[in-house]
Each structure stands twice: as structure tokens, then as C-alpha cells.
FIMARLUM-996693 format. One record per atom (N, C-alpha, C, CB): atom name; x, y, z. Coordinates in Angstrom, 3 decimals. Each point is the difference from the previous one (the first is absolute). Glycine has a CB too. Layout:
% residues N
<node atom="CA" xx="X" yy="Y" zz="Z"/>
...
END
This chain:
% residues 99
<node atom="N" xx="54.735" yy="89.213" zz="165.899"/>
<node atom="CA" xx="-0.337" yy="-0.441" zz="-1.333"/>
<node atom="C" xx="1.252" yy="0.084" zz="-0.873"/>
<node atom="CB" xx="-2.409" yy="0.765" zz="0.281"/>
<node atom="N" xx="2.492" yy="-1.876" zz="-0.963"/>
<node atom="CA" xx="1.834" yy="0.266" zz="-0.575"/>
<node atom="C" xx="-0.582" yy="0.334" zz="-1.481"/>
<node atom="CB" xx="2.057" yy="-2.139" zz="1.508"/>
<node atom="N" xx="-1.063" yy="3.156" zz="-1.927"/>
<node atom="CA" xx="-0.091" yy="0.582" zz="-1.113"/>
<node atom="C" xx="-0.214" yy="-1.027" zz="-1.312"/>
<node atom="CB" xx="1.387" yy="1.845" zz="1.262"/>
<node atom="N" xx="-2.238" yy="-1.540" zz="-2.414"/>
<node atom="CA" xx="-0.106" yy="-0.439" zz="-1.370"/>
<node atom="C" xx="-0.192" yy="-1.705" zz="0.562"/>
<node atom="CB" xx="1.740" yy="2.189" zz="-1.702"/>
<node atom="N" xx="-2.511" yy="-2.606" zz="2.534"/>
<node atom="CA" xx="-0.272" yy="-1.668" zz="0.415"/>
<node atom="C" xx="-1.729" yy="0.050" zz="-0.418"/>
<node atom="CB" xx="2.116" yy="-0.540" zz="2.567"/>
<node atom="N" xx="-2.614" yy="-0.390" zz="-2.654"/>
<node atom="CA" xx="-1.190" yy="-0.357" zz="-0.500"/>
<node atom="C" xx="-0.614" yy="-0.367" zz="2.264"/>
<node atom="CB" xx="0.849" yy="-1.387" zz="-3.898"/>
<node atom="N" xx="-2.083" yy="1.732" zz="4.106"/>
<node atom="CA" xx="-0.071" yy="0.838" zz="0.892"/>
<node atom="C" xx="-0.811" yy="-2.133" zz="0.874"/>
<node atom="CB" xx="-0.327" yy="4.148" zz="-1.324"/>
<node atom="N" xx="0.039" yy="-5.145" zz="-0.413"/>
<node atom="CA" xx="-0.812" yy="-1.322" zz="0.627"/>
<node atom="C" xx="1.004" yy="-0.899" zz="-0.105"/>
<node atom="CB" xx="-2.417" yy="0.318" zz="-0.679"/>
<node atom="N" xx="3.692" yy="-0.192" zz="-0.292"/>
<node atom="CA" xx="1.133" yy="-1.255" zz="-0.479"/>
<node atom="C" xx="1.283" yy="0.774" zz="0.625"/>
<node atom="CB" xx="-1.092" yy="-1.135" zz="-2.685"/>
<node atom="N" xx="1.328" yy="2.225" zz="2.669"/>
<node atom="CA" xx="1.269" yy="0.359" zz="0.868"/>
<node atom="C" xx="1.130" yy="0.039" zz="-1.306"/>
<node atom="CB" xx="-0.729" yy="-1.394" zz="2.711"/>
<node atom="N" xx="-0.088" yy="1.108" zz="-3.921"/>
<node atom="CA" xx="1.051" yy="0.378" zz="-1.338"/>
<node atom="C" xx="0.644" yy="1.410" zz="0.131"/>
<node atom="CB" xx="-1.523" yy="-1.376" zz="-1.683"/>
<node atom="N" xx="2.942" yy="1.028" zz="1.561"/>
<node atom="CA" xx="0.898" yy="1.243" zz="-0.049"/>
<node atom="C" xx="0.073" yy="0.253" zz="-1.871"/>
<node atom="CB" xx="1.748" yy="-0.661" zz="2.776"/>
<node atom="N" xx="-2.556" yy="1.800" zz="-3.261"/>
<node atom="CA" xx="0.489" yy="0.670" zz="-0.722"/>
<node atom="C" xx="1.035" yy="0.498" zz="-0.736"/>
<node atom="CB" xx="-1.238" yy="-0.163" zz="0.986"/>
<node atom="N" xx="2.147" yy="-0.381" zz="-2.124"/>
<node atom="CA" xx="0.985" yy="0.761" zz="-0.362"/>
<node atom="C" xx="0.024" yy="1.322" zz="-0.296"/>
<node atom="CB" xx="0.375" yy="-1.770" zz="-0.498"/>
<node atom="N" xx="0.761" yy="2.402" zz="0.369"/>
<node atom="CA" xx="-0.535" yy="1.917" zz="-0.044"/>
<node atom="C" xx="-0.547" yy="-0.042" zz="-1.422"/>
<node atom="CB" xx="2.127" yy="1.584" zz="1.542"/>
<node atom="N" xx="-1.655" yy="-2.418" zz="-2.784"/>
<node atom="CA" xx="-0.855" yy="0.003" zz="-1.154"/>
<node atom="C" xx="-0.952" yy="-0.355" zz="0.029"/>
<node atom="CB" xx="1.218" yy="-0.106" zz="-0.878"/>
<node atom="N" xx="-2.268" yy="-1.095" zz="1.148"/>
<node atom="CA" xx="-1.046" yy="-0.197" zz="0.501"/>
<node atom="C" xx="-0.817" yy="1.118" zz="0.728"/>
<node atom="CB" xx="1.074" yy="-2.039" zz="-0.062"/>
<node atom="N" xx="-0.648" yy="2.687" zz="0.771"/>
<node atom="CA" xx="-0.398" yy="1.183" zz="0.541"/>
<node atom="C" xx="-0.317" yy="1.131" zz="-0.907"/>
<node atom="CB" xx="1.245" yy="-0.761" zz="1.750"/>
<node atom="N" xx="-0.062" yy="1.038" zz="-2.249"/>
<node atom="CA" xx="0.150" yy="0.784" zz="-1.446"/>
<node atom="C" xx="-1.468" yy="0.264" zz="-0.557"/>
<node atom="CB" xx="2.379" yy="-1.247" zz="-0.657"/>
<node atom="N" xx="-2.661" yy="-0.108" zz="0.106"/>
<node atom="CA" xx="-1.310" yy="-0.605" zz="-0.916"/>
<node atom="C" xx="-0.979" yy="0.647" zz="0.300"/>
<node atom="CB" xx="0.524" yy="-2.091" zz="-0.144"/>
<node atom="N" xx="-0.429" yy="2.132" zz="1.760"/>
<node atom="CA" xx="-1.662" yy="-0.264" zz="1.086"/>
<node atom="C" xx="-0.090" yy="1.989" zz="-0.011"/>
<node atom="CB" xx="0.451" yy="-3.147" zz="2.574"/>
<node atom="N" xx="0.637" yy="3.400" zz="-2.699"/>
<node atom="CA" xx="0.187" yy="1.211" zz="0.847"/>
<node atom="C" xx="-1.233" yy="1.455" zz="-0.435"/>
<node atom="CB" xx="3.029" yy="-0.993" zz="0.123"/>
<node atom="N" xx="-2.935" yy="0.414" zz="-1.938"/>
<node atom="CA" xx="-1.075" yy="1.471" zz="-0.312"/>
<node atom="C" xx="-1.270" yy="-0.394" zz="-0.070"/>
<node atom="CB" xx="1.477" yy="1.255" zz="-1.404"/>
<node atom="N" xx="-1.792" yy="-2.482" zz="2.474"/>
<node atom="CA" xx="-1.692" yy="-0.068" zz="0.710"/>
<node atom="C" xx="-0.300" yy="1.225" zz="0.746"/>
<node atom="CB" xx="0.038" yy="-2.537" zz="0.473"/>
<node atom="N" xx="-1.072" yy="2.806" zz="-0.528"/>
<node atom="CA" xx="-0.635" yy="1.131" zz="0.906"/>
<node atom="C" xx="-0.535" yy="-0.864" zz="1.365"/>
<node atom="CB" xx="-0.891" yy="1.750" zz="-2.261"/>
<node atom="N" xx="0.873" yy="-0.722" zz="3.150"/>
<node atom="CA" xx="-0.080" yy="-0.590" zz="1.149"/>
<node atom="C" xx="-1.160" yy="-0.857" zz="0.734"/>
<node atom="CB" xx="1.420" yy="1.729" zz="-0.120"/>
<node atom="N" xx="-2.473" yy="-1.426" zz="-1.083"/>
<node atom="CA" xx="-1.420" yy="-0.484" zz="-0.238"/>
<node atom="C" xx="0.181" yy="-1.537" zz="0.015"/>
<node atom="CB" xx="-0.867" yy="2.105" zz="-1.480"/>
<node atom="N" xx="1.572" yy="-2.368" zz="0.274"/>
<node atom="CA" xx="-0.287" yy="-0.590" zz="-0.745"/>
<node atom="C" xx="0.675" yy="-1.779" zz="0.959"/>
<node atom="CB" xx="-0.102" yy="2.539" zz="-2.430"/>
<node atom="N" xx="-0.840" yy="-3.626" zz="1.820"/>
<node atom="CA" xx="0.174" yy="-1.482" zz="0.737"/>
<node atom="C" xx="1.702" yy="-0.119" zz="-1.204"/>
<node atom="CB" xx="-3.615" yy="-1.511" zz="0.815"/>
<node atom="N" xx="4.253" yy="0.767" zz="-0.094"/>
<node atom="CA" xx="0.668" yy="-1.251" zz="-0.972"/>
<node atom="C" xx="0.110" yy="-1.374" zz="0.798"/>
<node atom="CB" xx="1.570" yy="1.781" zz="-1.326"/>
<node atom="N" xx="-0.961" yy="-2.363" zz="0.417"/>
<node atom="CA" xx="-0.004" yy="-1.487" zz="0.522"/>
<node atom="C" xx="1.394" yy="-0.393" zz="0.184"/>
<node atom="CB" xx="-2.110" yy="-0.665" zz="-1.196"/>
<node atom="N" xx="2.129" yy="0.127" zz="2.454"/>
<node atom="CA" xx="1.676" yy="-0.747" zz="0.291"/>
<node atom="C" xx="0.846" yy="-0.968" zz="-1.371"/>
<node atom="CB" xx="-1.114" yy="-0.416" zz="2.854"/>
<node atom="N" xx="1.921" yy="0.642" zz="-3.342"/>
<node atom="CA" xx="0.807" yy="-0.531" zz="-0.798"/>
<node atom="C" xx="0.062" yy="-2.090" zz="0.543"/>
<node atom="CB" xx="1.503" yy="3.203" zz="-0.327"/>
<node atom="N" xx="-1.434" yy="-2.916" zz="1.816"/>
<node atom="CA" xx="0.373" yy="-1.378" zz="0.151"/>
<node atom="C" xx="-1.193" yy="-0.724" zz="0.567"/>
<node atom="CB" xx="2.441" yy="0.561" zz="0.329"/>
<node atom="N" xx="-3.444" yy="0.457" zz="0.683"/>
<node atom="CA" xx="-1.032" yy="-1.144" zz="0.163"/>
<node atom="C" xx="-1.390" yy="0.326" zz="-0.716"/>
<node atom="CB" xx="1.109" yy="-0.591" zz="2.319"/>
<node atom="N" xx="-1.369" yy="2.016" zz="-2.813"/>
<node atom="CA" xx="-0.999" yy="0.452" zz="-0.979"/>
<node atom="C" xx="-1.337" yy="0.753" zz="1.301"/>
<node atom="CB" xx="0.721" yy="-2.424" zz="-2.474"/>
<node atom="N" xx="-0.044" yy="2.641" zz="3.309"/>
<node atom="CA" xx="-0.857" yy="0.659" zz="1.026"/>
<node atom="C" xx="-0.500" yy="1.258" zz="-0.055"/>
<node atom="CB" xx="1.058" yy="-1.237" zz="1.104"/>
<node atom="N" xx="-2.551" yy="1.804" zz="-1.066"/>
<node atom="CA" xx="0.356" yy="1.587" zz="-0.512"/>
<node atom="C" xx="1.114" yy="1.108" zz="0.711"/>
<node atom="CB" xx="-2.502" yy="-0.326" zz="-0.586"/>
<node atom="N" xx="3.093" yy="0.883" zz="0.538"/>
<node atom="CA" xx="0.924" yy="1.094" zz="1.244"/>
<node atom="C" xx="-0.416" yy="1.195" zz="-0.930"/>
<node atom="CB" xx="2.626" yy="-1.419" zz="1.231"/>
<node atom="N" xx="-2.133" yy="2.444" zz="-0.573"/>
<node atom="CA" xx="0.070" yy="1.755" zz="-0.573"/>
<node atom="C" xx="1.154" yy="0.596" zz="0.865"/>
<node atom="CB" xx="-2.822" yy="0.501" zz="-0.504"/>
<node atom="N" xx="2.856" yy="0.634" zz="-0.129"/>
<node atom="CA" xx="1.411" yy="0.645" zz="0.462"/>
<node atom="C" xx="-0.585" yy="0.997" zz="1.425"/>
<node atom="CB" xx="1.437" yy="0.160" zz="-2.972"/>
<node atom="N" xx="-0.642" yy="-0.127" zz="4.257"/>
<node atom="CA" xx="-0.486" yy="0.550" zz="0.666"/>
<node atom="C" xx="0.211" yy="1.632" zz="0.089"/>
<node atom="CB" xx="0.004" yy="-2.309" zz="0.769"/>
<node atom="N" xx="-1.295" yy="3.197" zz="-1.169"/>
<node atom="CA" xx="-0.147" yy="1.013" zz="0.079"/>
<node atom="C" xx="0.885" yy="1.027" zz="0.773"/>
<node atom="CB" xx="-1.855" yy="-1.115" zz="-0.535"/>
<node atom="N" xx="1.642" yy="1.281" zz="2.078"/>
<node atom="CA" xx="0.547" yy="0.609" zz="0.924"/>
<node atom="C" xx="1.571" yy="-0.282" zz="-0.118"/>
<node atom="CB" xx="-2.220" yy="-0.102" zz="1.354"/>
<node atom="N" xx="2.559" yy="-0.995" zz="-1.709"/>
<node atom="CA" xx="1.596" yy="-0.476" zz="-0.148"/>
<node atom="C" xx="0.974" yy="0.755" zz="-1.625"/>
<node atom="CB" xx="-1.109" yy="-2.862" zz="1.447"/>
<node atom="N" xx="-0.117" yy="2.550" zz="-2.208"/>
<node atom="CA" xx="0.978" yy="1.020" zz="-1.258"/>
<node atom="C" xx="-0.361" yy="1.531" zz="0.258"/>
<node atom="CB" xx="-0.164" yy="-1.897" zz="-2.201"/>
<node atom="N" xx="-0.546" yy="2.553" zz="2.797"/>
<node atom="CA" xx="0.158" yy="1.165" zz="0.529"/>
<node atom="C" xx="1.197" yy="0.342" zz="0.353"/>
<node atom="CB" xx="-1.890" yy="-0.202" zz="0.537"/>
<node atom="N" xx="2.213" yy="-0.677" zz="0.480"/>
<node atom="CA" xx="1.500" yy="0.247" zz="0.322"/>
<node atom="C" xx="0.706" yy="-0.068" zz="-0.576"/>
<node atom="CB" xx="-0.166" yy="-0.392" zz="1.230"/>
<node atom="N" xx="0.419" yy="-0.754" zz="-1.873"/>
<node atom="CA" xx="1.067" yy="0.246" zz="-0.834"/>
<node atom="C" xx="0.229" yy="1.025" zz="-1.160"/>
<node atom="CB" xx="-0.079" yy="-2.050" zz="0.708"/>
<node atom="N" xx="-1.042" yy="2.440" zz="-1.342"/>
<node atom="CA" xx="0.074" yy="1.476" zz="-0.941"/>
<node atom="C" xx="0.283" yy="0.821" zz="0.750"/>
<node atom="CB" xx="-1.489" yy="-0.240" zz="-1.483"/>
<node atom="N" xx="1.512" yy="0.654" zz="2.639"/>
<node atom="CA" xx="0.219" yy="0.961" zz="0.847"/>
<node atom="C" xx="1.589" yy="-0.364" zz="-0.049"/>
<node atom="CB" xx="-2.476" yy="0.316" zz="1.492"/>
<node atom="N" xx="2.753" yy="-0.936" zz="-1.065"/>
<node atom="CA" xx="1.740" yy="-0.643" zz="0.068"/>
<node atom="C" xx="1.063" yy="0.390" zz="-1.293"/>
<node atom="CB" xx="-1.119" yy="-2.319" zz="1.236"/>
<node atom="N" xx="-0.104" yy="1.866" zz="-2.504"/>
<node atom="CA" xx="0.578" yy="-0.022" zz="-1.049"/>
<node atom="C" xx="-0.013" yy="1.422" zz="-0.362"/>
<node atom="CB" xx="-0.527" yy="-2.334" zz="-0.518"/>
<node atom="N" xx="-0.535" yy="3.293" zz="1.078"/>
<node atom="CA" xx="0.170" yy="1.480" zz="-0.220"/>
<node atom="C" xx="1.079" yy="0.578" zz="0.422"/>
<node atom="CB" xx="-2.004" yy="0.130" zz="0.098"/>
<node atom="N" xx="2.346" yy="-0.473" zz="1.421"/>
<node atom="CA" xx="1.501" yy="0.070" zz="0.626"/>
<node atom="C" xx="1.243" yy="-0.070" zz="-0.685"/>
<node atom="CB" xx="-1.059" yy="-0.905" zz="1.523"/>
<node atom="N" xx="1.285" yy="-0.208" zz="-1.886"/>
<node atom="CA" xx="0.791" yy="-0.420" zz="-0.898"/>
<node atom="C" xx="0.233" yy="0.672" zz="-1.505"/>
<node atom="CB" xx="-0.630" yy="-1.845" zz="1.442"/>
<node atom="N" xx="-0.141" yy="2.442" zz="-2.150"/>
<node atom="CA" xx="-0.110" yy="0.300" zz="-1.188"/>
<node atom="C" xx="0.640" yy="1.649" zz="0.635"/>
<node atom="CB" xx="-2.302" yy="-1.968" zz="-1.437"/>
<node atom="N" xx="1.095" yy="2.321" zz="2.991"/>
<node atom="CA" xx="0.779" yy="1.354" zz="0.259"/>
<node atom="C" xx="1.684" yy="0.163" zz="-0.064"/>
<node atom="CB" xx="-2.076" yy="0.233" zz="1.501"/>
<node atom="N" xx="2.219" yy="-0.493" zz="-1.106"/>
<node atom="CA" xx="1.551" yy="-0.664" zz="1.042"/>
<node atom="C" xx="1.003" yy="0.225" zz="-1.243"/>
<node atom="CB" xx="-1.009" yy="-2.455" zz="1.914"/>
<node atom="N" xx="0.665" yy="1.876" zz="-3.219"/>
<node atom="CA" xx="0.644" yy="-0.595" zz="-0.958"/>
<node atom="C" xx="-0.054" yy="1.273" zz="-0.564"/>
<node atom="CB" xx="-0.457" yy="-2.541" zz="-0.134"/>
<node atom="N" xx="-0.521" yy="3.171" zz="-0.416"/>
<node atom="CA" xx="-0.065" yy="0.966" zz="-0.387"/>
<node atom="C" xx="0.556" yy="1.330" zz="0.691"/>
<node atom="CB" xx="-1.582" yy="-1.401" zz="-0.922"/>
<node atom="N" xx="1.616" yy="1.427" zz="2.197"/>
<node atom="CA" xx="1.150" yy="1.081" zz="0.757"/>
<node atom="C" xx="1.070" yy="-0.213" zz="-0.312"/>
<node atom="CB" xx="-0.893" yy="0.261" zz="1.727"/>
<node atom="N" xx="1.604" yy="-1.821" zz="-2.065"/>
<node atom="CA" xx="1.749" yy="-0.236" zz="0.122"/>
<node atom="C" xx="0.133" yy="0.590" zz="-1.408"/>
<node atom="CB" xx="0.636" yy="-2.486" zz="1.619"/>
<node atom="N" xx="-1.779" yy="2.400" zz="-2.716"/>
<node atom="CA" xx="0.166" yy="0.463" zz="-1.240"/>
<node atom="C" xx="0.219" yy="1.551" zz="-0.390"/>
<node atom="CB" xx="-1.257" yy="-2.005" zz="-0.194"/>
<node atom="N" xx="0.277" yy="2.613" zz="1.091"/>
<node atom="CA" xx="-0.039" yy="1.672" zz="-0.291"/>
<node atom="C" xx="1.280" yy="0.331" zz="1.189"/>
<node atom="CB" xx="-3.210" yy="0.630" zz="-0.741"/>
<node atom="N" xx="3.764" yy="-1.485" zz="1.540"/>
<node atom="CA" xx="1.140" yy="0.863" zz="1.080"/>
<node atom="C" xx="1.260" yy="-0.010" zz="-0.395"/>
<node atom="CB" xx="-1.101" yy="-0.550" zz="1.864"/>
<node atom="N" xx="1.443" yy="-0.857" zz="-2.796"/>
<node atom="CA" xx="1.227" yy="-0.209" zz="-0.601"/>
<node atom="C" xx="0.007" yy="0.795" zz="-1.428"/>
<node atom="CB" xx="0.235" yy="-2.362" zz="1.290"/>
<node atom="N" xx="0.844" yy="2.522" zz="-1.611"/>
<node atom="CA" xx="0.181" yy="0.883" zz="-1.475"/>
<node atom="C" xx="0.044" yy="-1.540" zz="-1.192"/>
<node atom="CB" xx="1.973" yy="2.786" zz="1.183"/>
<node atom="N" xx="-2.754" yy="-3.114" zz="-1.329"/>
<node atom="CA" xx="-0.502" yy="-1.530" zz="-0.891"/>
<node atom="C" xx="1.340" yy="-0.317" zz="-0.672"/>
<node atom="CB" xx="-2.784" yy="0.512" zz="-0.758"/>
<node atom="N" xx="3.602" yy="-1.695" zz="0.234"/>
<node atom="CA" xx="0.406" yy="-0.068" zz="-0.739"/>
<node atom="C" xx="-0.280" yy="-1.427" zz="-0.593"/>
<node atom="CB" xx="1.253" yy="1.899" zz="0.842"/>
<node atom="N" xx="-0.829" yy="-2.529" zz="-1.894"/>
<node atom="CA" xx="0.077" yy="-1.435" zz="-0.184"/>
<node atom="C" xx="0.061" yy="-1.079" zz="0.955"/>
<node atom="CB" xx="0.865" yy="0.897" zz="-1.579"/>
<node atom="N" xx="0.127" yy="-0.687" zz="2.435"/>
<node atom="CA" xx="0.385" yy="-1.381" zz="0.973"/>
<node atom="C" xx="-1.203" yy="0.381" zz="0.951"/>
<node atom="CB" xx="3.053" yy="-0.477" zz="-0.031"/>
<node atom="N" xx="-3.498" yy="1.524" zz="0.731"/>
<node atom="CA" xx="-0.785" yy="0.575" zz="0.724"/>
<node atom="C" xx="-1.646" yy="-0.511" zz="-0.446"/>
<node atom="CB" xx="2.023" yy="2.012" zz="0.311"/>
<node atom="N" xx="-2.010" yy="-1.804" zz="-1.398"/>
<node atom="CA" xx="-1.554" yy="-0.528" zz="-0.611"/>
<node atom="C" xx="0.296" yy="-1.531" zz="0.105"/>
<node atom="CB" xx="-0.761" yy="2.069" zz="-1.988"/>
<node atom="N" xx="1.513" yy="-2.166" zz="1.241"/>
<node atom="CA" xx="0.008" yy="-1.841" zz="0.122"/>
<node atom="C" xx="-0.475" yy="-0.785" zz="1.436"/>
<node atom="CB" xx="2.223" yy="0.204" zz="-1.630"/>
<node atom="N" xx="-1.068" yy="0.604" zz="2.400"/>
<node atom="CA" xx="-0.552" yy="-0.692" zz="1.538"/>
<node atom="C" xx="-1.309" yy="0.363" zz="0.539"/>
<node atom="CB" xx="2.246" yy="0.047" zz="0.688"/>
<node atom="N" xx="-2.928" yy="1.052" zz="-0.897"/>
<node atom="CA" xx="-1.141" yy="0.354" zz="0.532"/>
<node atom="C" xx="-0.839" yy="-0.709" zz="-0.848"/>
<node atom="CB" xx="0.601" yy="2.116" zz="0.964"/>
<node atom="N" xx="-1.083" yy="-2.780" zz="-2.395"/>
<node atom="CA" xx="-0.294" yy="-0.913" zz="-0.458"/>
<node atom="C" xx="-0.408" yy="-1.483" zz="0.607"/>
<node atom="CB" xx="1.181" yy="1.554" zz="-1.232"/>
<node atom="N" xx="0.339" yy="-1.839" zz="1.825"/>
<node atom="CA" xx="0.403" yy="-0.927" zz="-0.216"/>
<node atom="C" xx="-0.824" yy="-0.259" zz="1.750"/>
<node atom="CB" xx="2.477" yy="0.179" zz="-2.314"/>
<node atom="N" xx="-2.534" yy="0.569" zz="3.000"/>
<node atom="CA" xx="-0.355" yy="0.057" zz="1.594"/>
<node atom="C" xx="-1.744" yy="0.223" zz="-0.180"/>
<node atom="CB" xx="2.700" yy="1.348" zz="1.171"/>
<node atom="N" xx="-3.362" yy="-0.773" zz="-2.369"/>
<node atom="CA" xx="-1.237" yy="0.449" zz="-0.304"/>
<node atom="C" xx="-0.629" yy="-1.735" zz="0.253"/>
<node atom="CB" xx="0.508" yy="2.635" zz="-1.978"/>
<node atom="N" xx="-0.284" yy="-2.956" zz="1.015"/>
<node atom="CA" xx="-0.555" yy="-1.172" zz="-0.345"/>
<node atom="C" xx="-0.085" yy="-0.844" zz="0.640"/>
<node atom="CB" xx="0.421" yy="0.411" zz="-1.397"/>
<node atom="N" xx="0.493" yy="-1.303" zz="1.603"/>
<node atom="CA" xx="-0.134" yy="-0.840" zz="1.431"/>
<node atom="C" xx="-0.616" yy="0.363" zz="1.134"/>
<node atom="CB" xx="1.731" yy="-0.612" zz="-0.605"/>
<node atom="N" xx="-1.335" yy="1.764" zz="1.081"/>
<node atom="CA" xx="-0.958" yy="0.791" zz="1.009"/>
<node atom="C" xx="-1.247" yy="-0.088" zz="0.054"/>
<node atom="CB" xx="1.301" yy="1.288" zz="-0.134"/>
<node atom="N" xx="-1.852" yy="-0.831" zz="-1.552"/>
<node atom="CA" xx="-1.368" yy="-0.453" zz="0.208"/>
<node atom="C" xx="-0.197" yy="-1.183" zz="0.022"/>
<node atom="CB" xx="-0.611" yy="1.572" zz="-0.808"/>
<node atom="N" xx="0.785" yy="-2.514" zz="-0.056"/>
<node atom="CA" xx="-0.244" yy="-1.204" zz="0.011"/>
<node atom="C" xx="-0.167" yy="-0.725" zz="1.576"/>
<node atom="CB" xx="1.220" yy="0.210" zz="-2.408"/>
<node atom="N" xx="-0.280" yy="0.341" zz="2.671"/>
<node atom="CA" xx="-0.068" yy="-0.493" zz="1.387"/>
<node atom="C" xx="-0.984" yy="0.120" zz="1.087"/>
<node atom="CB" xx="1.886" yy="0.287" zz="-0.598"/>
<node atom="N" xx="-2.189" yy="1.243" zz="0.604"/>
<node atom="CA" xx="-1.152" yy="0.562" zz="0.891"/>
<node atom="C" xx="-0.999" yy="-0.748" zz="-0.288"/>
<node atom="CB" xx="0.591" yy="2.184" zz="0.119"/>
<node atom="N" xx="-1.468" yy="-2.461" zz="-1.567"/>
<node atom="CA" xx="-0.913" yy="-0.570" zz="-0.436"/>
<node atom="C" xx="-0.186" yy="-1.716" zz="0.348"/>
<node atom="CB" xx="0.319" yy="2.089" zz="-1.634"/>
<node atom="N" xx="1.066" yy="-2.365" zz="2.076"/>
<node atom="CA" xx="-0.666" yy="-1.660" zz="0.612"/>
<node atom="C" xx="0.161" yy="0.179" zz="1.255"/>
<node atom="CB" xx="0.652" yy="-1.764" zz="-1.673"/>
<node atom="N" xx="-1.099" yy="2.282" zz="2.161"/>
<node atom="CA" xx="-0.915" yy="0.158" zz="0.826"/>
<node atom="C" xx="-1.608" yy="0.093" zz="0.456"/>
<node atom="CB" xx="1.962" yy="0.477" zz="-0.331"/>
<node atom="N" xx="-2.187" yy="-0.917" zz="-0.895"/>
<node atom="CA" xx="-1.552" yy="-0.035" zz="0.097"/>
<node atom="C" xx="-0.430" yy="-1.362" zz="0.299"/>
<node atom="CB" xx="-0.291" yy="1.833" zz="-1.630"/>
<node atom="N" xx="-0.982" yy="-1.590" zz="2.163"/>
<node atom="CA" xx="-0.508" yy="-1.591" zz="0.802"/>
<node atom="C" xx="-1.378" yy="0.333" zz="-1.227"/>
<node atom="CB" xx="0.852" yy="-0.410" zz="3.723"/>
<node atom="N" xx="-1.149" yy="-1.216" zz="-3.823"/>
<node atom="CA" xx="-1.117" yy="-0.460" zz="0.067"/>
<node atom="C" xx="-0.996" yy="-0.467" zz="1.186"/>
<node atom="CB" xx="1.199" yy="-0.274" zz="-1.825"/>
<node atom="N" xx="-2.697" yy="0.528" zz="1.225"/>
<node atom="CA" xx="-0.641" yy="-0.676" zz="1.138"/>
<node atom="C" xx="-1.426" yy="-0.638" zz="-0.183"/>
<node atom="CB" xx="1.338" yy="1.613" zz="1.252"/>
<node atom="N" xx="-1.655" yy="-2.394" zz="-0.724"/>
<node atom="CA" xx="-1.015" yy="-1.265" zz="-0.366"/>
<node atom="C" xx="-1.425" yy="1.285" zz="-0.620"/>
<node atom="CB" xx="0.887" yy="-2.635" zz="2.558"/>
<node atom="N" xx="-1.572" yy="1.832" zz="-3.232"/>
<node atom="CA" xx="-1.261" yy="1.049" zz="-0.500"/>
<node atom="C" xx="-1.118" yy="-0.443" zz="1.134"/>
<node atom="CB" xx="0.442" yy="0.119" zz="-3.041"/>
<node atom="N" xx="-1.249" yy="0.452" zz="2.959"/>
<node atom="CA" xx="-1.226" yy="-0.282" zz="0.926"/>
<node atom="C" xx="-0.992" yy="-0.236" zz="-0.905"/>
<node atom="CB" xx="0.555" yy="1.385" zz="1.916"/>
<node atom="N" xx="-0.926" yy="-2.650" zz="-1.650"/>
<node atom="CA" xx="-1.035" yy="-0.675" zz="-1.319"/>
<node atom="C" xx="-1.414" yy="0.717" zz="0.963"/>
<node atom="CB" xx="1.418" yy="-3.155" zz="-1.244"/>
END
């Protein structure tokens, strides 16, 4: 299943588009942007990735409490935060609803 694609048109998602979709609950129907099909976000799949993104937030937060912090030091750990997540998070699939 390829990540952030609409599961009946095969629409690839931009990560902003995604963005939009993203603080649906996992309940909840939406409709494809390009063909208006219902999809939802797949459950078992953002599990993982919060799990990932817990990783990540760990990780970040060790390089923070192990190094003696300074300016250039925060900046880059910032600067590695963000994208990081962003990143982990498209990884989420959609998937067709069951009428």
C-alpha cells in the first residue's frame, strides 16, 4: 500500500494536503480530494508510526540531556526535530471505508 495515495484513484497526496487530513481521528470517513471516494486513515498503520515518532522524540531528547546544550547545538537538534517528524508522519496510508 503506498503511503498518503487514495486507496480507489491512486491520488498521491502532497505532504500539505496530508497536513489538512492529518488531525482526523481514525474513525472518522473523508473524501478523496480528486475522485470524492469515502477513505479513512488506517488505524493499525498510525499506531506505528506514533510509536516511531515516540522513538524519535526519545532519541532527540537523549542528544539533548547528553550534550552540554548550546546555541548551534539547539539549532541543529531543532532543525533535525522537525523534518524528522514530518517525515515519519507521511507515512500514513489511507484505506477504502466499508459501506
Amino acid at each position: 500500500m503506498k503511503a498518503r495515495t487514495c486507496p480507489h484513484c491512486d491520488y498521491k497526496y502532497t505532504i500539505m494536503e496530508y497536513l489538512k487530513s492529518f488531525f482526523i481521528t481514525t474513525h472518522s470517513k473523508l473524501k478523496c480530494i480528486n475522485c470524492k471516494a469515502n477513505i479513512k486513515v488506517d488505524f493499525s498503520r498510525r499506531v506505528g508510526i506514533a510509536v516511531a515518532f515516540l522513538l524519535w522524540m526519545i532519541a532527540t531528547n537523549l542528544i539533548v540531556d547528553y550534550f552540554e546544550l548550546n546555541s548551534i547545538l539547539w539549532v541543529f537538534i531543532v532543525l533535525a526535530y522537525i523534518p524528522g517528524a514530518v517525515y515519519i508522519f507521511t507515512f500514513d496510508v489511507f484505506k477504502k471505508v466499508k459501506e
